[in-house]
C-alpha positions in Angstrom: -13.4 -2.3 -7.4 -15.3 -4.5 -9.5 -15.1 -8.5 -9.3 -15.0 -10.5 -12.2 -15.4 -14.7 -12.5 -12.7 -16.7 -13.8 -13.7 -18.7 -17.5 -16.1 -21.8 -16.2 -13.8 -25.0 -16.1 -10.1 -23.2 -15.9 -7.9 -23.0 -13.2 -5.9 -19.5 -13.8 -2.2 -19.3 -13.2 -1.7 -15.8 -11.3 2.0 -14.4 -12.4 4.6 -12.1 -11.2 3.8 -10.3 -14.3 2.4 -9.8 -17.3 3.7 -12.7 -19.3 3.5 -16.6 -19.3 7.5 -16.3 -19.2 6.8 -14.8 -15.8 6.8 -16.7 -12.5 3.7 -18.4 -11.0 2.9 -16.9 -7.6 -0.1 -19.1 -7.1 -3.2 -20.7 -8.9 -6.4 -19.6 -8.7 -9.2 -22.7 -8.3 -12.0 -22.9 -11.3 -15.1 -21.0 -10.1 -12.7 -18.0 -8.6 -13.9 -14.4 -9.2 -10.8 -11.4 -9.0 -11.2 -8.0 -7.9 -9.1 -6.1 -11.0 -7.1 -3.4 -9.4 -5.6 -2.2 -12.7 -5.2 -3.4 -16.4 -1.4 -3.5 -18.4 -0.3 -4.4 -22.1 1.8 -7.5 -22.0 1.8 -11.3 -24.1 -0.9 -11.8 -26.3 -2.5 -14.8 -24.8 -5.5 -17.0 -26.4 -7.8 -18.0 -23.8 -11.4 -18.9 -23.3 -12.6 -15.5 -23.4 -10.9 -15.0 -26.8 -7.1 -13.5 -27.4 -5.8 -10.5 -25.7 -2.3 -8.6 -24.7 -4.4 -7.5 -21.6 -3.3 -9.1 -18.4 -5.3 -7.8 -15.3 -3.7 -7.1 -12.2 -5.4 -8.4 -8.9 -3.0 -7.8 -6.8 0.4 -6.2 -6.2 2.6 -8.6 -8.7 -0.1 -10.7 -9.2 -1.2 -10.9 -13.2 -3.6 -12.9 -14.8 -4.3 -12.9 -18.5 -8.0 -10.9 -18.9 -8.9 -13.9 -21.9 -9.2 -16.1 -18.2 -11.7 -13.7 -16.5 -15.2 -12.8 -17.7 -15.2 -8.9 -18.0 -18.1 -8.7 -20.6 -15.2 -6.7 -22.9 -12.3 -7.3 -25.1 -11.0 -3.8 -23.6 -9.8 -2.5 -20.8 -12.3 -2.4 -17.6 -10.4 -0.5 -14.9 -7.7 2.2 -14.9 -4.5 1.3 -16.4 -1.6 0.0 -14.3 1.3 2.8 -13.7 4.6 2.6 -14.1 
């Protein structure tokens, strides 16, 4: 599994799920990196890394929107996310 850094500067809400409606399960602290397990359609966010409906899972229920984390694409990176 390939790890990716969080934008420079930004402290990344990690969510239940793929929206910002969802809860926050924690916060990951600026100069973080995530291991993406799988990728999911969801919110369109704007972020530093451009907009994106792509929210990248890091763990099970965990979500963070991929315009937060430096994958070196605006597409998906790793397998999508079943179910």
């Amino acid at each position: 599994m390939a790890t990716y850094p969080i934008a420079p500067g930004y402290q990344v809400n990690v969510r239940r799920g793929p929206s910002t409606d969802s809860e926050v399960v924690r916060v990951l602290p600026q100069g973080s990196s995530v291991s993406i397990r799988c990728q999911t359609h969801g919110e369109t966010v704007s972020g530093p890394c451009g907009t994106s409906d792509i929210w990248d899972c890091i763990a099970p229920g965990q979500y963070v929107s991929d315009t937060y984390v430096k994958t070196g694409s605006s597409g998906f990176v790793a397998d999508r996310c079943s179910g």
